[in-house]
C-alpha distance (Angstrom), angle and dihedral (degrees) to the residues before:
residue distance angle dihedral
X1 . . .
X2 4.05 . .
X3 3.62 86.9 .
X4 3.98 99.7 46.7
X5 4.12 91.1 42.1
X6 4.13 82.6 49.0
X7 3.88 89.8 54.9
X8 3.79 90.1 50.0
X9 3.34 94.2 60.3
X10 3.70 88.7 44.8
X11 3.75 79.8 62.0
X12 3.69 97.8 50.3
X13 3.77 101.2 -101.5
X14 3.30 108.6 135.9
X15 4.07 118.4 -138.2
X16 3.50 127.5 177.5
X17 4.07 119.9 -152.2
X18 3.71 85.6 -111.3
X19 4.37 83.7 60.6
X20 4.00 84.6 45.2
X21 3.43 96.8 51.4
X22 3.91 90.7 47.0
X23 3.70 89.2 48.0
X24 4.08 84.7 54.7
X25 3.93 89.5 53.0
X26 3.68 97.2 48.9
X27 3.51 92.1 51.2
X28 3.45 95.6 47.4
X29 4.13 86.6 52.4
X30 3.79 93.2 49.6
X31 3.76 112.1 20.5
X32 3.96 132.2 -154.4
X33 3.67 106.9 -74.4
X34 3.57 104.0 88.9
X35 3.99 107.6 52.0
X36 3.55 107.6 -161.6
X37 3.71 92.0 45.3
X38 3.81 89.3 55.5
X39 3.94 93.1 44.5
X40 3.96 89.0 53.0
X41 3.93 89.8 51.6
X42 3.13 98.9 43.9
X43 4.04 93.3 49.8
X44 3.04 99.5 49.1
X45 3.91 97.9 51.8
X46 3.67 86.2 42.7
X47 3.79 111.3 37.2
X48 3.73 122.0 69.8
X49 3.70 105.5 177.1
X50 3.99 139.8 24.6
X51 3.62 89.8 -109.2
X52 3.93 83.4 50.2
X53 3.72 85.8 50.8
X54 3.48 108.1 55.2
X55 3.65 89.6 49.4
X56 3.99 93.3 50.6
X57 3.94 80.8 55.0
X58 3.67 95.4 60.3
X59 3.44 92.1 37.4
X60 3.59 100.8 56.7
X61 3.81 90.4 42.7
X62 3.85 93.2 55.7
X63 3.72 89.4 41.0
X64 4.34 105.6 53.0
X65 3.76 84.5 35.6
X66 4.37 110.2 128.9
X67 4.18 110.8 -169.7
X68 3.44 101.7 -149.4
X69 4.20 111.9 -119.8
X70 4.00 103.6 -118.7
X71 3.79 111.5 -103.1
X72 3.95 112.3 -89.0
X73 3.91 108.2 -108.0
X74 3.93 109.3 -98.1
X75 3.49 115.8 -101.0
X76 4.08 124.7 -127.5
X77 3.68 109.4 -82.1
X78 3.69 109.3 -87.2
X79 3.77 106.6 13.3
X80 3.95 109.3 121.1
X81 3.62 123.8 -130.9
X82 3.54 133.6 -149.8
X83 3.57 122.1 23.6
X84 3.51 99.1 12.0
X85 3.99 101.8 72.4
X86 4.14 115.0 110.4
X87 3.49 100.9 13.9
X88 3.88 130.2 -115.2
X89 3.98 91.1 -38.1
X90 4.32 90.5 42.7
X91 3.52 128.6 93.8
X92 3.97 114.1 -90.1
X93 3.90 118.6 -136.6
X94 4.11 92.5 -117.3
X95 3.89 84.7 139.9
X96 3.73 110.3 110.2
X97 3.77 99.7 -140.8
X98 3.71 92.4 51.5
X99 3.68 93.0 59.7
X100 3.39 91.2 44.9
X101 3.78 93.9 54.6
X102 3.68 90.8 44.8
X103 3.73 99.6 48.3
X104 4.14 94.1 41.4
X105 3.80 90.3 -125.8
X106 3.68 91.8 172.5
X107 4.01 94.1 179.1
X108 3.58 89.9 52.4
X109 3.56 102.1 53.3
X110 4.20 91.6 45.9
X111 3.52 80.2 52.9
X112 3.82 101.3 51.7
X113 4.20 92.7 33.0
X114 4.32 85.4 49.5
X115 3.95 84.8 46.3
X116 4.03 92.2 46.9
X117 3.51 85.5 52.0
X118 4.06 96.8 61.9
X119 3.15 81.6 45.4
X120 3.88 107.6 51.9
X121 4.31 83.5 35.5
X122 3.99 91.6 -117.3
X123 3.75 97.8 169.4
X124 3.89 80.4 60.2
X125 4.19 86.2 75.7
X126 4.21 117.3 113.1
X127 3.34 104.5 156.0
X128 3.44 135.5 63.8
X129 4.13 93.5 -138.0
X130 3.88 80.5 67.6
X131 3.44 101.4 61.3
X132 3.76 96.5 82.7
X133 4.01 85.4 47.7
X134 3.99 98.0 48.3
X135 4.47 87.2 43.6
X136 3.98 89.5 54.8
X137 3.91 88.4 46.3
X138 3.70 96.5 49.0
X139 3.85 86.0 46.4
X140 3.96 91.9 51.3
X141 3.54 89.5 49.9
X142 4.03 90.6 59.4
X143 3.29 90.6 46.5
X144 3.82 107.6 -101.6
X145 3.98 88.0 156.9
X146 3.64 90.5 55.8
X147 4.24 93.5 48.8
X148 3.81 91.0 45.3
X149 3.88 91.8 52.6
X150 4.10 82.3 49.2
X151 3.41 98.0 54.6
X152 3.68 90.7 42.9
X153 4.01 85.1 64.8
X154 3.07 99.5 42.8
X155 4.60 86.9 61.1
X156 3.67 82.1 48.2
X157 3.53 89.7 57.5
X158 4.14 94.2 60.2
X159 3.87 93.8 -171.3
X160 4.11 102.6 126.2
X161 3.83 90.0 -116.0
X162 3.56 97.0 54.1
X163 4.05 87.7 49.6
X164 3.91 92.6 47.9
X165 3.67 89.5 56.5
X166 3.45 97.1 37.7
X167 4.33 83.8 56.6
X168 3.83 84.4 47.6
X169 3.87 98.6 59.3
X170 3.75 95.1 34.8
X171 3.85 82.3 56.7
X172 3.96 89.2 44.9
X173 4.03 87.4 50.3
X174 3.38 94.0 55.9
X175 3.91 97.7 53.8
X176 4.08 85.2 47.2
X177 3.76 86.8 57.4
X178 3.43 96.0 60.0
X179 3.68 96.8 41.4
X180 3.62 88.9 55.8
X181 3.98 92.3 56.8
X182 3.41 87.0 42.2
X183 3.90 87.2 56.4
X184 3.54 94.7 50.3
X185 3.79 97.8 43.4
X186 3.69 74.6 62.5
X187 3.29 103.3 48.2
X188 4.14 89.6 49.7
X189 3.95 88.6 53.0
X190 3.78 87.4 55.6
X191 3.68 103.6 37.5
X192 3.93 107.9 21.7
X193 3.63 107.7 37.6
X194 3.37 105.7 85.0
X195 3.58 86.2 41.2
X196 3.86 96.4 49.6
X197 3.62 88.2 50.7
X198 4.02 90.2 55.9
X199 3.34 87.1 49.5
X200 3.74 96.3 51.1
X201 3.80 90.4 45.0
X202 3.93 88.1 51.3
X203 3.75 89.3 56.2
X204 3.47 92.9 44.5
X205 3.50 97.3 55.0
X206 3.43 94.7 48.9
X207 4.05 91.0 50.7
X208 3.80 124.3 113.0
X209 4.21 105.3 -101.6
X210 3.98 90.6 -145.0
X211 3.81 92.1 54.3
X212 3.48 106.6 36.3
X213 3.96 109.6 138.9
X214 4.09 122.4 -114.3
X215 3.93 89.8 -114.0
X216 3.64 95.0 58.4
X217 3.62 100.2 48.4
X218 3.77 89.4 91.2
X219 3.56 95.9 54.3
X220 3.82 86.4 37.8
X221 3.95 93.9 60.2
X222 3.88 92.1 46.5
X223 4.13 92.9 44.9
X224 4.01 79.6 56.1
X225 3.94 95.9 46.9
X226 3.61 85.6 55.4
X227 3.09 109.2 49.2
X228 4.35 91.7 43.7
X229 4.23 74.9 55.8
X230 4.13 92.0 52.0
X231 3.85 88.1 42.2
X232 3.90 96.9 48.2
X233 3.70 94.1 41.6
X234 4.06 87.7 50.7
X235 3.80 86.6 48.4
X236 3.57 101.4 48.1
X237 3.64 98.7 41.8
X238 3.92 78.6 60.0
X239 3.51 100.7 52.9
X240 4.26 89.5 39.4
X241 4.07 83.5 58.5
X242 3.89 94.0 48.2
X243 3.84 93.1 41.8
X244 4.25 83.1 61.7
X245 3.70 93.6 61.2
X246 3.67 128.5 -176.9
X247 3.82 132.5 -92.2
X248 3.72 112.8 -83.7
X249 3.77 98.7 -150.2
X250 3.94 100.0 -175.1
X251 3.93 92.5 56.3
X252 3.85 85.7 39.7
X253 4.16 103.6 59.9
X254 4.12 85.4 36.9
X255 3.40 89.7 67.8
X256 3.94 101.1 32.9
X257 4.36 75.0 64.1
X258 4.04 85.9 93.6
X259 3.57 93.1 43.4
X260 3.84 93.9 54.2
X261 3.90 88.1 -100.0
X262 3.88 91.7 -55.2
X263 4.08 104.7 137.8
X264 3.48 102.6 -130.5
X265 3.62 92.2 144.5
X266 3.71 114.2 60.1
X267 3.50 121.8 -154.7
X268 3.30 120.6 -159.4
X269 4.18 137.4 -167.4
X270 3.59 112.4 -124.2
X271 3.88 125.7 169.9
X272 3.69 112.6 -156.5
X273 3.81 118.9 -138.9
X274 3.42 115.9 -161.8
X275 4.03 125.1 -142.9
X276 3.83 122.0 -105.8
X277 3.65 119.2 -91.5
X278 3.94 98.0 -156.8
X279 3.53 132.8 178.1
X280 3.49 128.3 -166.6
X281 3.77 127.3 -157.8
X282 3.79 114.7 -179.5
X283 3.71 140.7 -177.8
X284 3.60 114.4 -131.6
X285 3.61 95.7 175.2
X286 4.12 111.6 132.3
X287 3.75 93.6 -96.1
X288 3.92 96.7 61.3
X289 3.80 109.8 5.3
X290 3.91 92.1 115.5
X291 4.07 89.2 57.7
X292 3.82 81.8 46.0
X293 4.27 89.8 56.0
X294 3.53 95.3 43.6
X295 4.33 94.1 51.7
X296 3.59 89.5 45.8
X297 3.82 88.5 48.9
X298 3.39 93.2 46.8
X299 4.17 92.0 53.2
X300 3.21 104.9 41.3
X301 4.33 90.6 50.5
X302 3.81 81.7 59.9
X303 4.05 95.9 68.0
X304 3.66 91.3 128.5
X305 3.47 99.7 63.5
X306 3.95 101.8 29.8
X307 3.48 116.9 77.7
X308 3.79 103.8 -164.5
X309 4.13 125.9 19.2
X310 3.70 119.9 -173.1
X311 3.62 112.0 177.0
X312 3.88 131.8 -163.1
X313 3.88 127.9 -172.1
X314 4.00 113.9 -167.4
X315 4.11 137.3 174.6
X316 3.66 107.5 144.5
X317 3.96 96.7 -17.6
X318 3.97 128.1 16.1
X319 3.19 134.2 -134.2
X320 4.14 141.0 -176.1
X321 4.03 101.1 -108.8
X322 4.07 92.7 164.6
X323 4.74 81.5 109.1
X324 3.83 83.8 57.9
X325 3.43 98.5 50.2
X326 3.91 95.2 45.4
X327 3.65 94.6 40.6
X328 4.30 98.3 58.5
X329 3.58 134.4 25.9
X330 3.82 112.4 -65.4
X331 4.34 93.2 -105.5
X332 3.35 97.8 43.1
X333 4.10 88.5 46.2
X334 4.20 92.8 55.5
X335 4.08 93.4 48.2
X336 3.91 84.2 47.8
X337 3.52 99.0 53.9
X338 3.92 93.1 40.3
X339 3.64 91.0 55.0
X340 4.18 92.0 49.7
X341 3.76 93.0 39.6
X342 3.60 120.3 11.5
X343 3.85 144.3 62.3
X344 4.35 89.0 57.4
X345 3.91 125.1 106.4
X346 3.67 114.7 -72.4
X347 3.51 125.8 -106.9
X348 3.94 108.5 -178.8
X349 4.03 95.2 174.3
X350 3.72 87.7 55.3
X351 3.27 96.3 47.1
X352 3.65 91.9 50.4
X353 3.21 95.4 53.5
X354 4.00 97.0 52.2
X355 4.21 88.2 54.9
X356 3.69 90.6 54.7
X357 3.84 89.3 57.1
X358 3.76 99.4 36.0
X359 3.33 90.3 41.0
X360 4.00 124.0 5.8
X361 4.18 94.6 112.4
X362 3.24 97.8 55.6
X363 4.28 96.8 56.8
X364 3.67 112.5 101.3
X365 3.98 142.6 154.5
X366 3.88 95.5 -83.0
X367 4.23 85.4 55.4
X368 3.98 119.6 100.8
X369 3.95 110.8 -162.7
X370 3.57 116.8 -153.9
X371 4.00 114.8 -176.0
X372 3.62 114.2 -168.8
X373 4.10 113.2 -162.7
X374 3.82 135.4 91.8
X375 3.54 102.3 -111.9
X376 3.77 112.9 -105.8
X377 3.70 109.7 144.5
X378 3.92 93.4 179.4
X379 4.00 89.5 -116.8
X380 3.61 82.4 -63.4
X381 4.08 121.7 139.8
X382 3.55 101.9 -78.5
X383 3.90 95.1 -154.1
X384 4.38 94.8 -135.6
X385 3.55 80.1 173.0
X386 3.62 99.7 66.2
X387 3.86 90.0 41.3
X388 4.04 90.5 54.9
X389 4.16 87.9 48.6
X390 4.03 88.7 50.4
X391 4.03 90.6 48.6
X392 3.57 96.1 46.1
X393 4.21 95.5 48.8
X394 4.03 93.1 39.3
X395 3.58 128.7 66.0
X396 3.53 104.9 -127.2
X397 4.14 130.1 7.9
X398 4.09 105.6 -156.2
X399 3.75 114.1 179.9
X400 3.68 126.7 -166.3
X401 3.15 119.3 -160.8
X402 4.46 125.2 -174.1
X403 3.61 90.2 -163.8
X404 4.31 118.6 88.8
X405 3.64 117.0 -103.6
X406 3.41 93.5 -117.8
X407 3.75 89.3 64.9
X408 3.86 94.3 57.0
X409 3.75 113.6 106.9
X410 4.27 91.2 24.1
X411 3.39 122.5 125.6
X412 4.26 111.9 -38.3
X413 3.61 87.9 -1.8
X414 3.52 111.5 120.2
X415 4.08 93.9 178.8
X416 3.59 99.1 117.3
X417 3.86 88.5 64.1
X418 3.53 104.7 40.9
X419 3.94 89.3 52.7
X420 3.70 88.8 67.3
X421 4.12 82.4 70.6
X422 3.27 96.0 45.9
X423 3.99 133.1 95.2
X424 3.91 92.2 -158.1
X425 3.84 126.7 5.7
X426 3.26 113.2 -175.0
X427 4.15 146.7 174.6
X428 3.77 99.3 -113.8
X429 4.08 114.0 176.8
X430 3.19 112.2 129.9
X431 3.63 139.0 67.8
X432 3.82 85.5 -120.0
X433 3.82 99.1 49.2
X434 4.37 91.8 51.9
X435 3.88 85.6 44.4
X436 3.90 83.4 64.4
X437 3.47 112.1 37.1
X438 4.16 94.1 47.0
X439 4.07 81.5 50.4
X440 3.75 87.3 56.6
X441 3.38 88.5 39.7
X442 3.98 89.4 62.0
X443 3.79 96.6 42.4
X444 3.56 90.8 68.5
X445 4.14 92.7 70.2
X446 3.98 81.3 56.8
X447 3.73 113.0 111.1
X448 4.01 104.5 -112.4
């Protein structure tokens, strides 16, 4: 029971020692025989919420699972097993596991490999580099050294009965070392794969945007998901707690005056926190259109909390793509508007200049600007005069950058100017970086 209740946290369901104690005491009321009493028992004392639920399912599936040991081959009709091999001078099969591989005594060996694994501290496996470490302990622990110094006798032996039973057990061993990787793939689903997955997600975050490798884009998209989730839930909560308010007592006993100071009319403090007004201008030239996917990714997961999104998508011209992103699924939105727009040479006056007359009316103090790109106008006119009209009408101009500072200002880059119009400029390229400056991005609609 420690074991299983460690695997469910593994999996993210939270128990408390109080829950692990109650999980004792309804075992102890119904016992183990009838399984799908004891799985109802124990979910309910353990699991608080469907999500909860479903993963107690698979956990307790993976967990009371027994693989079956392959059937040991069938020896020729009448050859004894057992004891008998190498005569009164040959070595006699008093080892345990040897029996147990000769006999098939499936319970037995579970019993002894689940025994070897307390022992060699399997559920302590997180990696999957370890496996091949925690399968040889396990395998130590049942005494694999022992059966492999056996059946080296047994050779030495040479008669043909010692040799047959040698074959026999060398078969045998080979079946027990696939159980035993089969046990600790187990053991990693149960223990490590929540863990795995953080680690994963760590590396992730920490990965460079404009390099991140086609296999990972999956995981990539769903790190982002979450953490927009995290971030909106954190917001919201915020804005739920400020939307309570507090009791305002002055304006409260002025107007109990007509009540002969009864409060019948409550007054109450609220501070009003207004929704982001965010727009996003992105480079989706070949150099940094993946940074460009992921921010735009990123935003548009956070529609509960953001109140108005108006997204831009530039190389040499720019163009509003916030229709295509509302009008398919999210994936297939980004590859569309890289194909129309992106992987062509820069042109960041340009593009400047098509956002002021798509969209210069509608900028105002409640509107945050974030510009994703690194810079490099291609010697072209930069247009610093359309960036210092933009900062002055907006409230705040945030620019992310993938490239390293120490690259702003060199060659085409034109960095070093445009951060003079800019509230924050920043090096954003990783997951981890973007996830930090769109949080700070939302604390500034928080009442001080």
């Amino acid at each position: 029971m420690e074991d299983f209740i460690k695997a469910l946290r593994a999996s993210e369901v939270k128990v408390s020692p109080a829950e692990a104690i109650d999980a004792h005491r309804a075992l102890i009321e119904i016992g183990y025989a009838d399984r799908t009493l004891m799985r109802d028992a124990l979910c309910i004392t353990l699991a608080k919420t469907e999500e909860e639920v479903a993963r107690f399912d698979e956990c307790f599936d993976a967990y009371f699972t027994r693989d079956a040991f392959s059937e040991p081959p069938q020896r020729p009709s009448g050859q004894a097993e057992g004891g008998e091999a190498g005569g009164a001078d040959g070595p006699q099969l008093d080892l345990p596991l040897a029996q147990m591989l000769l006999e098939g005594d499936q319970i037995g060996l579970n019993q002894m490999m689940e025994a070897a694994a307390r022992r060699a501290r399997a559920t302590d496996v997180k990696l999957n580099t370890q496996r091949n470490l925690f399968s040889r302990r396990i395998l130590d622990e049942m005494g694999l050294r022992e059966l492999e110094e056996l059946i080296q006798r047994l050779r030495e032996m040479g008669l043909p009965r010692d040799d047959a039973l040698a074959d026999r057990l060398a078969e045998r061993r080979e079946a027990l070392f696939e159980e035993s990787s089969r046990f600790v793939d187990r053991q990693m689903m149960l223990y490590a794969s929540e863990t795995g997955r953080r680690m994963r997600e760590t590396l992730l975050g920490q990965a460079k945007l404009t390099a991140v490798e086609p296999e990972d884009m999956r995981q990539m998209e769903a790190l982002v998901k979450r953490m927009a989730k995290r971030l909106a839930t954190r917001y919201s909560r915020k804005r739920h707690r400020a939307d309570k308010g507090r009791l305002d007592v002055r304006k409260t006993i002025r107007k109990s005056m007509g009540y002969g100071g009864v409060p019948f009319d409550i007054v109450w403090k609220t501070e009003t926190i207004e929704k982001p007004k965010i727009v996003a201008i992105c480079d989706v030239s070949r150099s940094v259109a993946a940074a460009a996917q992921f921010m735009l990714l990123f935003l548009y997961s956070l529609n509960e909390v953001i109140e108005k999104l108006e997204a831009f998508a530039f190389s040499d011209r720019l163009i509003r793509v916030g229709d295509i992103l509302e009008a398919e699924e999210l994936d297939r939105a980004i590859a569309s508007i890289i194909k129309k727009i992106g992987m062509r040479p820069t042109d960041y006056g340009r593009a400047l200049v098509d956002f002021t007359e798509l969209h210069r009316d509608q900028i105002d103090r409640h509107t945050t600007i974030i510009i994703l790109g690194d810079g490099r106008s291609n010697y072209a006119n930069p247009r610093l005069d359309i960036m210092r009209e933009i900062a002055h009408r907006s409230r705040a101009v945030i620019w992310l950058n993938p490239e390293p500072e120490t690259y702003w200002g060199q060659g085409d880059s034109r960095m070093d100017q445009y951060k003079r119009f800019c509230n924050v400029a920043k090096v954003c390229n990783t997951l981890n970086q973007l996830e930090r400056i769109i949080e700070d991005v939302l604390r500034t609609y928080m009442p001080r």
